[in-house]
C-alpha positions, 0 to 999 in steps of 0.5 A: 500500500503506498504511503499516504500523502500526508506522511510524505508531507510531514517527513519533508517538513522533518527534511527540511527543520533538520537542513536548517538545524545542521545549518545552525550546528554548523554555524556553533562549530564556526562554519557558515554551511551555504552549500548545505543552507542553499539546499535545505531552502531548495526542498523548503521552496519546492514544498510551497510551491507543491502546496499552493500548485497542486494542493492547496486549489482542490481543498480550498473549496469548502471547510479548510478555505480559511486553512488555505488562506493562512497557510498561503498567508504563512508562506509568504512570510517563510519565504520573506524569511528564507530569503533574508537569512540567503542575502545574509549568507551571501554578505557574509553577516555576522553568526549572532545575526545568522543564528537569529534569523535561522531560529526565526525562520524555524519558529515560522515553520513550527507555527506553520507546519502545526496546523499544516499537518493537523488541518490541511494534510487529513484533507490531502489523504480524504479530500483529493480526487484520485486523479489529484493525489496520483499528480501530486505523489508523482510531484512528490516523487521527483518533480521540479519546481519552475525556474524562477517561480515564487509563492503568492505571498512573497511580497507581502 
């Protein structure tokens, strides 16, 4: 029996809590770890975006739309986030700041992926037409986030 939509989910927030934290092991040892940062913020980018493009449309119907709605919403300030502690890498800040932003962005997505996993994953393994579930484990297989592309929220 394949596994459920809603564990794959869950196992890639646990991916992606865990690149930040080597991040920040890394940064206690002295070491700023771009290359491992840039690649746990990869999965994190690829996991919005199969969210709000293959997920989030078909449940946003009914009861979990106001769900969807902060989700969408808590995306944008990830991101904002995200993308903050990567200019901060890439100026070389200082490690106190590093550790900050960092530990920020880990609380966004504790905050995030608690109700992600008891609202809006129940409705990935009950809620989607067969034919939904089979485009979004495919995506979840090995599928690739466009070039280029960035949350609804972004710039809010």
């Amino acid at each position: 029996m394949p596994e459920a939509i809603s564990s794959t989910l869950a196992r890639e927030h646990l991916l992606i809590d865990r690149g930040i934290r080597d991040f920040l092991d890394r940064l206690a040892d002295g070491t700023v770890d771009a290359a491992g940062l840039s690649a746990a913020l990869a999965v994190l980018r690829r996991h919005i975006y199969l969210e709000e493009q293959l997920l989030f449309p078909p449940i946003s119907e009914g009861a979990q739309r106001m769900a969807v709605f902060g989700m969408i919403r808590g995306h944008g300030e990830i991101w904002r986030a995200m993308h903050a502690l990567e200019d901060l890498v890439g100026v070389g800040a200082g490690h106190a700041t590093l550790r900050g932003i960092s530990h920020r962005l880990l609380e966004l997505l504790a905050a995030h992926h608690l109700v992600e996993e008891r609202v809006i994953y129940a409705a990935a393994d009950t809620g989607l037409a067969p034919e939904q579930a089979a485009e979004l484990t495919e995506f979840l297989d090995g599928g690739q986030m466009p070039e280029g592309w960035i949350c609804a929220k972004a710039a809010a």
